[in-house]
C-alpha positions as CSV (number, residue, x, y, z in Angstrom):
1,X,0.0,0.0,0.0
2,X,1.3,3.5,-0.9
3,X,2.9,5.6,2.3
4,X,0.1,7.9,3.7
5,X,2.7,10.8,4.1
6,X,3.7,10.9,0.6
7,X,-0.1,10.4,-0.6
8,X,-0.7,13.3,2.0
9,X,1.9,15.4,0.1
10,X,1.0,14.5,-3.3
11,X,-2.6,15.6,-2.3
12,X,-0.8,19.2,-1.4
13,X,-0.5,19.8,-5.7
14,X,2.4,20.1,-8.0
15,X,4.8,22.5,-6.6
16,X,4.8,21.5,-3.7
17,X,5.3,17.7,-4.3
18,X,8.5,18.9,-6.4
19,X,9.7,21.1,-4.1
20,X,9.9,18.3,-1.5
21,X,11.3,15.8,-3.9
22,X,14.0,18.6,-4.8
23,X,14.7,19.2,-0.9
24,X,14.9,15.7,-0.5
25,X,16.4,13.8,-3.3
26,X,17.2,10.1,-1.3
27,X,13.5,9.5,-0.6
28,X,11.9,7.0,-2.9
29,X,8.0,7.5,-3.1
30,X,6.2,5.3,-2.1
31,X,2.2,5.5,-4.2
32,X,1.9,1.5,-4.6
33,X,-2.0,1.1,-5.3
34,X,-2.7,4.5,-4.9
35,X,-5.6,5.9,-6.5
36,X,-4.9,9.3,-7.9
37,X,-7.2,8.8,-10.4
38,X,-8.6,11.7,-12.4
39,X,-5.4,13.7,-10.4
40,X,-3.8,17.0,-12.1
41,X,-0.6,16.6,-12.1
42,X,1.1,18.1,-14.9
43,X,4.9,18.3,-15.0
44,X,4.8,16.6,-11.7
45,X,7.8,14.8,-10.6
46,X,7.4,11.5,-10.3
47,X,10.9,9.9,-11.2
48,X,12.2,6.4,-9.8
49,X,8.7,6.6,-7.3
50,X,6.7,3.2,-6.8
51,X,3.5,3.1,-8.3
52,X,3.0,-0.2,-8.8
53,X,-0.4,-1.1,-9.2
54,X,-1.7,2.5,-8.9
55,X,-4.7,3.4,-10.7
56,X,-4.1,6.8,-12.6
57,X,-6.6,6.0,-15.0
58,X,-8.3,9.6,-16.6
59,X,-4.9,11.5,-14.8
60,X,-3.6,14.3,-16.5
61,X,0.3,13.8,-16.1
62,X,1.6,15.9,-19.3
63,X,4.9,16.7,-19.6
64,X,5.3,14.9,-16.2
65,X,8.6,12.7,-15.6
66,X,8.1,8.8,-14.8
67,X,12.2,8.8,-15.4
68,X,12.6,4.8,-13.9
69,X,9.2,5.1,-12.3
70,X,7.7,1.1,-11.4
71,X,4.1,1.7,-13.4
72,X,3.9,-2.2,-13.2
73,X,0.0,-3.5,-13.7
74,X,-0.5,0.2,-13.4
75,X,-4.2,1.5,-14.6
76,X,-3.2,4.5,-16.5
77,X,-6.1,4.3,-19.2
78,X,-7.3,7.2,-20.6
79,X,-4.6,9.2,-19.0
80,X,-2.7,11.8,-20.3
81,X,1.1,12.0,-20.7
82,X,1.8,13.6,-23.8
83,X,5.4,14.9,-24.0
84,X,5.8,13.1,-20.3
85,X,9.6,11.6,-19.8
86,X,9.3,7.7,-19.0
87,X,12.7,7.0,-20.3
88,X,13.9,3.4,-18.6
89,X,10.2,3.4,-16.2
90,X,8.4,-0.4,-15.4
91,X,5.3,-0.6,-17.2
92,X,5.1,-4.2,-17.4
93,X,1.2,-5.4,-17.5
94,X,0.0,-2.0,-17.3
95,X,-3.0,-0.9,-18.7
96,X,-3.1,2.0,-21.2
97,X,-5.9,2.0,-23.0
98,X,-6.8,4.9,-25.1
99,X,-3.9,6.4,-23.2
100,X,-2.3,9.7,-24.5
101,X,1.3,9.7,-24.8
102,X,2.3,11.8,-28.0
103,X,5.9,13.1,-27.9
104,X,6.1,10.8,-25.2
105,X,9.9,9.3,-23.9
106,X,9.9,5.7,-23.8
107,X,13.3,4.6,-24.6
108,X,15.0,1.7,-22.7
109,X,11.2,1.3,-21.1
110,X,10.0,-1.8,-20.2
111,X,6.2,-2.4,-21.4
112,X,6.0,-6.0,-21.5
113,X,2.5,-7.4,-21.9
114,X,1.3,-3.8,-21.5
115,X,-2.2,-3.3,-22.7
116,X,-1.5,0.2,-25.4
117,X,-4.6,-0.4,-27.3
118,X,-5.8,2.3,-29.1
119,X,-3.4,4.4,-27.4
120,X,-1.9,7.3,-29.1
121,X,2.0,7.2,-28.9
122,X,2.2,9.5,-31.7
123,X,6.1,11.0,-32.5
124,X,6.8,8.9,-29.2
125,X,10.0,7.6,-28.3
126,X,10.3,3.8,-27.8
127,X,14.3,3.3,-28.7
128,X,15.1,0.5,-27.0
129,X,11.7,0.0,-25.4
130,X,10.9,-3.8,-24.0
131,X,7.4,-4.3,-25.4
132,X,7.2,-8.0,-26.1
133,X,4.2,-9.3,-26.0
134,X,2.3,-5.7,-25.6
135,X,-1.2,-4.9,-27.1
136,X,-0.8,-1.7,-29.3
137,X,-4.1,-3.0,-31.5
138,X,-5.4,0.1,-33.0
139,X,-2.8,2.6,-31.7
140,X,-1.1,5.2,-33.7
141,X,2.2,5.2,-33.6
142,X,2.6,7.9,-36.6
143,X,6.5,9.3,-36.6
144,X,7.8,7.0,-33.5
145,X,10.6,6.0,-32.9
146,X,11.0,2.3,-32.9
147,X,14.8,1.6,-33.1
148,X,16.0,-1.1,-31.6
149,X,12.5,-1.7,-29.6
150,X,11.6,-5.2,-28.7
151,X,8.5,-5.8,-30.3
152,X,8.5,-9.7,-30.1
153,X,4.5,-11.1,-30.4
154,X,3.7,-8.1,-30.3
155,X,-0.7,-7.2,-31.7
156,X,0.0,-4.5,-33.5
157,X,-3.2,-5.3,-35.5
158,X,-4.5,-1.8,-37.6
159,X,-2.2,0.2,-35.6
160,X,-1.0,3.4,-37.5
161,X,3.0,3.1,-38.6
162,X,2.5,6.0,-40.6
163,X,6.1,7.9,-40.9
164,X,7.4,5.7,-38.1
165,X,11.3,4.7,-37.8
166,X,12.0,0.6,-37.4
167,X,15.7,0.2,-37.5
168,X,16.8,-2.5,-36.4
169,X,13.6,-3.2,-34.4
170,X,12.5,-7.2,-33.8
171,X,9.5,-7.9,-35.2
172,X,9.2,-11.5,-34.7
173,X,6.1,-13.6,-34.0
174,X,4.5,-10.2,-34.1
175,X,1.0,-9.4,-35.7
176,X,1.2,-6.6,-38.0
177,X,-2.1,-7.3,-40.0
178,X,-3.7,-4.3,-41.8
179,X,-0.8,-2.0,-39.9
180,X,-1.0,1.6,-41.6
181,X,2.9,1.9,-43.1
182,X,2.7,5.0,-45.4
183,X,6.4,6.6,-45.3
184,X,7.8,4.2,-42.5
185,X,11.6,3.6,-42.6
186,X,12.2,0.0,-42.2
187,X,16.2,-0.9,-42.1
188,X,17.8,-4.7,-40.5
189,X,13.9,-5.8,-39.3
190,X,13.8,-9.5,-37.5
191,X,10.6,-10.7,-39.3
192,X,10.7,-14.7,-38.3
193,X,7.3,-15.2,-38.7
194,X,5.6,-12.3,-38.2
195,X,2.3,-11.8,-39.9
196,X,2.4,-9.3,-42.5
197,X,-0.5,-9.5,-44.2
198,X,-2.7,-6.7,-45.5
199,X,-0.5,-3.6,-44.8
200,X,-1.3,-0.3,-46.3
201,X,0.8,1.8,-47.9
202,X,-1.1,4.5,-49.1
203,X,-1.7,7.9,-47.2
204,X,-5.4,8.0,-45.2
205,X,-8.0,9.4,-47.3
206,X,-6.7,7.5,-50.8
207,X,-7.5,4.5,-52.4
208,X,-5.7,1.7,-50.4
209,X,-3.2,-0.2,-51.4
210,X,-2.3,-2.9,-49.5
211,X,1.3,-5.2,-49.5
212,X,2.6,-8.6,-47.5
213,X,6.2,-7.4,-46.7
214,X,7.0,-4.4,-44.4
215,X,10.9,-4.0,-46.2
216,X,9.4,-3.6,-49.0
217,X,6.3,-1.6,-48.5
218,X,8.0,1.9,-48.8
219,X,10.3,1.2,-52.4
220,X,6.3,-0.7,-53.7
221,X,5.1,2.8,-52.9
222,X,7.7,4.8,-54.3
223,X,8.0,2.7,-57.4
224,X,4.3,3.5,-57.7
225,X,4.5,7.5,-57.2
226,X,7.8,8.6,-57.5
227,X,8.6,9.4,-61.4
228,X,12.2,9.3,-60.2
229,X,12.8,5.9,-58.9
230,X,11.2,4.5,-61.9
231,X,14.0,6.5,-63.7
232,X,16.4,4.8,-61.6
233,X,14.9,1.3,-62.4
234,X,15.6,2.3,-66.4
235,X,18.9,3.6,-65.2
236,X,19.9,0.1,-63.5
237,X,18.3,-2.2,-66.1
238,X,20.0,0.2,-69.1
239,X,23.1,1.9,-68.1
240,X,25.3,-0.1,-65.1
241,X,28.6,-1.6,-66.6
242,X,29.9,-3.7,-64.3
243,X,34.1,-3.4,-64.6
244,X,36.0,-6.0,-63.3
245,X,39.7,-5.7,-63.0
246,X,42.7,-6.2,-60.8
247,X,43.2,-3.6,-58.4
248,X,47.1,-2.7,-58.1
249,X,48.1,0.5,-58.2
250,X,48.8,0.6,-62.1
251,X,45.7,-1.7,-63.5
252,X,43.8,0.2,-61.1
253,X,44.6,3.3,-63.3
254,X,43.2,1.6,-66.2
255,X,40.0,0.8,-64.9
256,X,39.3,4.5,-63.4
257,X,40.0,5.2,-67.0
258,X,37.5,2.9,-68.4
259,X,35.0,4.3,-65.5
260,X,35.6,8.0,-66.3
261,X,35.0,7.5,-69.9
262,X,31.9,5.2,-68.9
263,X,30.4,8.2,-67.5
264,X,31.0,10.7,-70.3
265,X,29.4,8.4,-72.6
266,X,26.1,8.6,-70.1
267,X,26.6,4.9,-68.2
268,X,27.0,3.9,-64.4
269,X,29.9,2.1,-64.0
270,X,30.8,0.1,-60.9
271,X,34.0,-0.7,-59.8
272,X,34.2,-3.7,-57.4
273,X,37.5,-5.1,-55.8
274,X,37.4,-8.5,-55.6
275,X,40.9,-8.9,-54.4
276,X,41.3,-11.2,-52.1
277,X,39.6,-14.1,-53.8
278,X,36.1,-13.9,-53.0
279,X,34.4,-14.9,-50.3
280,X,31.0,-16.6,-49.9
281,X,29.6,-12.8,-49.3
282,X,31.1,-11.3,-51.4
283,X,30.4,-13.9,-54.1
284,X,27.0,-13.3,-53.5
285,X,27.7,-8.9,-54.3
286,X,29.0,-10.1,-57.8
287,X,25.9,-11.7,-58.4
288,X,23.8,-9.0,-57.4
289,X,25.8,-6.5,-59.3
290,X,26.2,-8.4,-62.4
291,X,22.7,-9.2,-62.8
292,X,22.1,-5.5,-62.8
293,X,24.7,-5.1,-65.7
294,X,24.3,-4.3,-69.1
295,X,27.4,-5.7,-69.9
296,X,30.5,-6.6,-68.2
297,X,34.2,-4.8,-69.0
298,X,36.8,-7.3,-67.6
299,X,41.3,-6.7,-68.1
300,X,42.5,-10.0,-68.4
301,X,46.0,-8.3,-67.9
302,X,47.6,-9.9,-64.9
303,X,45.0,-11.6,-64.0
304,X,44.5,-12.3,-59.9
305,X,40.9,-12.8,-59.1
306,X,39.3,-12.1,-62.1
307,X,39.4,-15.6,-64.0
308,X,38.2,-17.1,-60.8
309,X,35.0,-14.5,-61.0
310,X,34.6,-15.1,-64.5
311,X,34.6,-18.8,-64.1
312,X,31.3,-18.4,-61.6
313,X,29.8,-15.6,-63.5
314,X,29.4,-16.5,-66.9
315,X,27.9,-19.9,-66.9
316,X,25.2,-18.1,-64.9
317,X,24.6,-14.9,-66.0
318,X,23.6,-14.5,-69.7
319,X,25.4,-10.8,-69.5
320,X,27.7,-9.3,-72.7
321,X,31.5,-9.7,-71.0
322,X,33.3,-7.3,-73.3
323,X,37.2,-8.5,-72.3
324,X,40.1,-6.4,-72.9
325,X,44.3,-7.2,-72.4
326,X,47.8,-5.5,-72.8
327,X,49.3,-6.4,-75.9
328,X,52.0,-9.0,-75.5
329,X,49.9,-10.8,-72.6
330,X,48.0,-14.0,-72.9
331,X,44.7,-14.8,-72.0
332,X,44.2,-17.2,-68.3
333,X,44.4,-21.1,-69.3
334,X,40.8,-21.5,-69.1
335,X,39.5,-18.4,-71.4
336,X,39.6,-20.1,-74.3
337,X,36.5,-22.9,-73.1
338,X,35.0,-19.6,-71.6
339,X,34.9,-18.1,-74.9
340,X,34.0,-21.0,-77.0
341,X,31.4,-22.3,-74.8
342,X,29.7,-18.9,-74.0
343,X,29.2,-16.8,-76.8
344,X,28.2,-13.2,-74.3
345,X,31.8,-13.5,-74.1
346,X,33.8,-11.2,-76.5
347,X,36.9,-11.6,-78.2
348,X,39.3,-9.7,-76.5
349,X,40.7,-6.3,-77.7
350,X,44.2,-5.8,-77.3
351,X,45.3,-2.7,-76.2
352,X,49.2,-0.9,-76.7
353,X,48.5,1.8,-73.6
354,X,45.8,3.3,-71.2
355,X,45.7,6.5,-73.9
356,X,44.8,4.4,-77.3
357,X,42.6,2.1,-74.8
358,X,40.6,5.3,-73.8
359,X,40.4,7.0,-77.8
360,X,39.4,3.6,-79.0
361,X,37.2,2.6,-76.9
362,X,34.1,3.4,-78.9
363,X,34.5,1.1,-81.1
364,X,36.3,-1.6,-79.7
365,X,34.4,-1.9,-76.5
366,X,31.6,-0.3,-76.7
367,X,29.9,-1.0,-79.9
368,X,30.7,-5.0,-79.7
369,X,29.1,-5.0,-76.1
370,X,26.1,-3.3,-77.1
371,X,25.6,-5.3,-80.4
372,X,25.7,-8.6,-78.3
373,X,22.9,-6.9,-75.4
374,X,20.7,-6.4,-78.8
375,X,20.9,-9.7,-79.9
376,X,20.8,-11.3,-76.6
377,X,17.7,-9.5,-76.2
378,X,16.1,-10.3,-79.9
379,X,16.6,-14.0,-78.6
């Protein structure tokens, strides 16, 4: 039961309750199961006090600070903290129904199996927060902070995401059906099964549109709206030459050459160094990147790790590989079945120096690249 003197004092109103927590910093306060409900007590402070079980329910306790307060299986529904500091305070199993806590400062909280539904936590900050297994059915979280949070089996069935910031945040075994998600940022999520289903990406008041995937909700929406990502669709599918190369520093030369010129001509060139031998990872980047490739520029001169990229790369992706070499150099052992057995890969063109290379390059790279994408493409 909550100590009768500091219920007393609390009684007395807001200035003087702070006074006497500012004259007397070491006492804890002691409000277990106190019932302060309907109280006005904004920007009272209520840091590290005990409140466990306390019904606040209706209180008005803006901008108050709960800094480390225990609000465990707490009644605060319907209450008001908006803007209220709750940074690292207990609110395990507490009740917060239709709860106001816009602007609110949740981080490092701990709201395990609290009851948030319909609550509004608009703009509120949860980085860090401990909510697994909370109810935040129906809430709006528009513009929160969710970085990092704990949202394990978490219902967060038709709450409002709307602008919100997940980075990092684990979503697992949560329920995020029909979840509003227009202009969240989603970055690293931990998604093992979590339901998805039904989210909506559009702004309220427009025609819905609804995904199954929260990573990809916001580039479905841009793709959809934004006349400049779908430029940089055309620009990945039309212009990225992929230039593959070994990286000392005098081949290295050559190849920010080739990349310079790349761009003069209007492409996207991509310079990757695979040097070490790949790894499973970065294996995987190669893939990715040449996939995205109009064609392929590799120097075969002094070759390191670029026959062992070819040799994965070609027999899987159907991709124009333009090679080039320094005269008086010979092709790696196993070009010539490369060559024979693929026919995207080009007949090398043998360069004297970096200069012709360059004021050639029209024509002997170029051209023969592009005239294989065309017929690659009329097949």
């Amino acid at each position: 039961m909550a100590n009768p003197e500091h219920r007393a004092k609390l009684k007395e109103g807001v200035e003087p309750w702070n006074r006497w927590r500012k004259q007397n910093p070491e006492i804890r306060p002691d409000l277990r199961e106190a019932d302060i409900c309907e109280a006005r007590l904004r920007g009272v402070d209520l840091s590290n006090a005990d409140l466990y079980g306390a019904n606040l329910s209706f209180a008005t306790l803006r901008e108050a600070s709960l800094r480390r307060a225990d609000l465990s299986t707490a009644n605060l529904n319907w209450v008001n903290l908006n803007e209220a500091n709750l940074h690292g305070a207990n609110l395990n199993a507490s009740n917060l129904i239709e709860a106001q806590l816009l602007e609110a400062q949740l981080g490092s909280g701990l709201l395990i199996g609290a009851d948030l539904t319909r609550a509004n936590l608009g703009r509120a900050d949860l980085h860090g927060a401990d909510a697994r297994g909370a109810k935040f059915r129906g809430a709006s979280l528009f513009g929160a902070s969710l970085t990092n949070a704990d949202l394990r089996r978490t219902n967060l069935v038709e709450a409002d995401l709307s602008a919100a910031t997940l980075v990092e945040t684990n979503l697992e075994e949560a329920n995020l059906t029909g979840c509003s998600v227009y202009g969240i940022s989603a970055w690293n999520l931990k998604l093992e099964r979590t339901i998805q289903s039904s989210l909506v990406i559009t702004r309220s008041g427009e025609s819905p549109i609804q995904v199954d995937n929260l990573e990809v909700a916001q580039f479905i929406y841009l793709l959809l709206n934004n006349d400049k990502i779908r430029s940089v669709i055309e620009t990945i599918t039309s212009k990225v030459v992929l230039i593959l190369g070994r990286f000392t520093p005098e081949r290295k030369r050559v190849l920010d050459a080739i990349r310079d010129e790349l761009r003069k001509r209007g492409y996207s060139p991509i310079l990757f160094d695979f040097e070490p031998p790949a790894s499973k990872d970065s294996t995987g980047t190669i893939f990715t990147l040449a996939n995205m490739a109009r064609f392929i520029i590799a120097d075969l001169t002094d070759p390191s790790s670029v026959p062992y990229e070819l040799g994965r790369l070609v027999p899987n992706t159907k991709v124009p590989v333009q090679t080039i070499i320094l005269e008086g150099q010979r092709e790696f052992a196993m070009f010539v079945d490369l060559k024979s057995s693929y026919h995207w890969v080009l007949e090398p063109y043998q360069y004297k120096s970096q200069e012709l290379l360059i004021t050639h390059i029209s024509e002997t790279v170029i051209v023969p690249a592009e005239a294989k994408v065309k017929e690659l493409l009329r097949k």
